[in-house]
N, C-alpha and C positions, 0 to 999 in steps of 0.2 A: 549556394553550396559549391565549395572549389572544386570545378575539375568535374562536376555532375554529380558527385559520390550520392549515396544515397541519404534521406534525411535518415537519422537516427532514434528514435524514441525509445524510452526506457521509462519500462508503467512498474509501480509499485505494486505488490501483491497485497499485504495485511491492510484494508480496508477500503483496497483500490479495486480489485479483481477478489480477493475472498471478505469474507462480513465477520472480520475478527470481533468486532463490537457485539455483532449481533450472539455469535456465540458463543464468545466469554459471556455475555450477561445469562443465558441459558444454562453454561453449567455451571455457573458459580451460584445461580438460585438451585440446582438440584442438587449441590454439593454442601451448600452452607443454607436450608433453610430456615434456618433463625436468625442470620443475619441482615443487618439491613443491607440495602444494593439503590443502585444508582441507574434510574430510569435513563433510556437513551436519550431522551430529551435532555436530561438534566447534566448529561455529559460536558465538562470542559475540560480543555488541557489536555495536551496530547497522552500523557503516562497517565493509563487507567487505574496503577497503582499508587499514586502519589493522591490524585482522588480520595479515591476509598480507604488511602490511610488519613485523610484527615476528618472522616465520617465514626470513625473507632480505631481507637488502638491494636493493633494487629490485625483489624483487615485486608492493609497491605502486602502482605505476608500468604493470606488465602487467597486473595485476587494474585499473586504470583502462582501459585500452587496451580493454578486453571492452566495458566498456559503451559505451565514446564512439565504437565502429564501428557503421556502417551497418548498418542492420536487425536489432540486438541487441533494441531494445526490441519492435519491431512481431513478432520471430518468437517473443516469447515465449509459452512455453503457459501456457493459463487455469488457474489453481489448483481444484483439485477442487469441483462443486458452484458456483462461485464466479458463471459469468453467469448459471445458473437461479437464484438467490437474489436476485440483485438485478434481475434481471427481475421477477422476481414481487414485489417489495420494491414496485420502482417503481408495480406495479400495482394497492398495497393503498391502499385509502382514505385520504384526508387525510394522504398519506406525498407529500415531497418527496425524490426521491434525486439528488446530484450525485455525479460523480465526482472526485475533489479531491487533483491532484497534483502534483508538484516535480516539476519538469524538472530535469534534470543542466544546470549553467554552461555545459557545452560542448553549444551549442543548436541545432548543426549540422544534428542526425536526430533526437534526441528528441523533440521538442514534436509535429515531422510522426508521429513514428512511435505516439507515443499516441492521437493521433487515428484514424490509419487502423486499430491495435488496436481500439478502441472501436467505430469502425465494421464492423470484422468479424465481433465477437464479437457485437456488440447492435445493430448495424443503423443506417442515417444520420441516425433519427431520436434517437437517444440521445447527438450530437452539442451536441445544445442543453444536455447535463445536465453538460459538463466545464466545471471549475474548473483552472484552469495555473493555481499560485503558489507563488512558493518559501514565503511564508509562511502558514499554515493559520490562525496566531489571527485574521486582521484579517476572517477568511470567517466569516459568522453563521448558526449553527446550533444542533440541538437534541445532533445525536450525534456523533463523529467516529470511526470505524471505520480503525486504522489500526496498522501493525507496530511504529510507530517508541517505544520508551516514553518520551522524551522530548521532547516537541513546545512549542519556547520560539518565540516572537516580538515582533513592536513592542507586540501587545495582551498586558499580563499576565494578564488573568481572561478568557479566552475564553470566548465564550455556549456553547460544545458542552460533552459529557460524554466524555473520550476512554474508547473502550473499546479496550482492547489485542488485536488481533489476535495469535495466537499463532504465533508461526513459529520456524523454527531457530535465530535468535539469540540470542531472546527468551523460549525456555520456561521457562528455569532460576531467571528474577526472580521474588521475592516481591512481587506487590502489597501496598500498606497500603489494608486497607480504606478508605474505599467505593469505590477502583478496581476493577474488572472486566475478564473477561476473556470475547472470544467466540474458542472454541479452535480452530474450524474452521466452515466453511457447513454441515456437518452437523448444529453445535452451532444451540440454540434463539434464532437471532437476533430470531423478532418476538419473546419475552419482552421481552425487551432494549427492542425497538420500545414494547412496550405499554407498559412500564415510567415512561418519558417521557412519555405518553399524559395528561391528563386522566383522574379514575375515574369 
């Protein structure tokens, strides 16, 4: 890294640090119990909507309706391991951590509700480290931590390295080397960190 600056990281929120999966599937079975739903196992494909609308005709439509309600995002629970890790991330030497995330279109409760998550979980000092952008390439970084395996925007050759967060959607893809994967906060993330490091 030129000049010593510090490494950069930038962790994804929705399924990286909170369990959007886990809690859309919770309220959309207490909200549509006669619907059918889509075990987490049986999860592909990153848009949980486009799924579930090819399961029945308009249940895309209700699987929308989960997120774009009040206090979906803010009641979500943390992913296992997920604020100790980036706590202590935040706290390692020459490490920059932001948190770097899309808001949903429908900008009603979301944007409020990532923020007051953040400050719940990690306190109102860690207010200073969010990134809101629908697009992630044009943000400059060393890492990007994030579920999505696909991440396209205005910049084609983004400065980060995405590493793929592992979740329900997403386990069943083959990387092509030299993509990686961090499988869970369990798994050795400062590797990863040190990796991008200067030796």
């Amino acid at each position: 890294l030129a000049g010593g600056r510090a490494l950069r990281v930038l962790v994804d929120m929705d399924g990286v640090l909170a369990d959007f999966e886990g809690g859309f599937l919770r309220k959309f079975r207490a909200r549509f119990p006669d619907q059918p739903f889509i075990a987490l196992e049986d999860r592909r494909g990153f848009w949980v909507s486009e799924q579930y609308g090819r399961l029945r005709p308009g249940l895309s439509e209700k699987a929308i309706s989960i997120w774009e309600s009040k206090n979906f995002f803010f009641e979500l629970e943390p992913l296992p391991g997920a604020v100790e890790a980036v706590k202590e991330m935040a706290n390692l030497q020459n490490t920059d951590v932001f948190i770097c995330t899309s808001p949903i279109k429908m900008f009603k409760y979301c944007p409020y509700e990532k923020y007051a998550w953040v400050e719940k979980h990690f306190g109102p000092d860690f207010l200073e480290q969010i990134v809101l952008t629908r697009d992630k390439t044009v943000v400059s970084a060393d890492l990007l931590i994030d579920d999505r395996p696909d991440i396209t925007g205005a910049e084609p050759t983004p400065s980060w390295e995405h590493v793929l967060f592992t979740a329900c959607h997403n386990q069943h893809l083959q990387l092509q080397p030299p993509r990686r994967r961090l499988h869970s906060w369990a798994d050795d993330w400062k590797a990863i960190l040190d990796s991008k490091r200067p030796c």
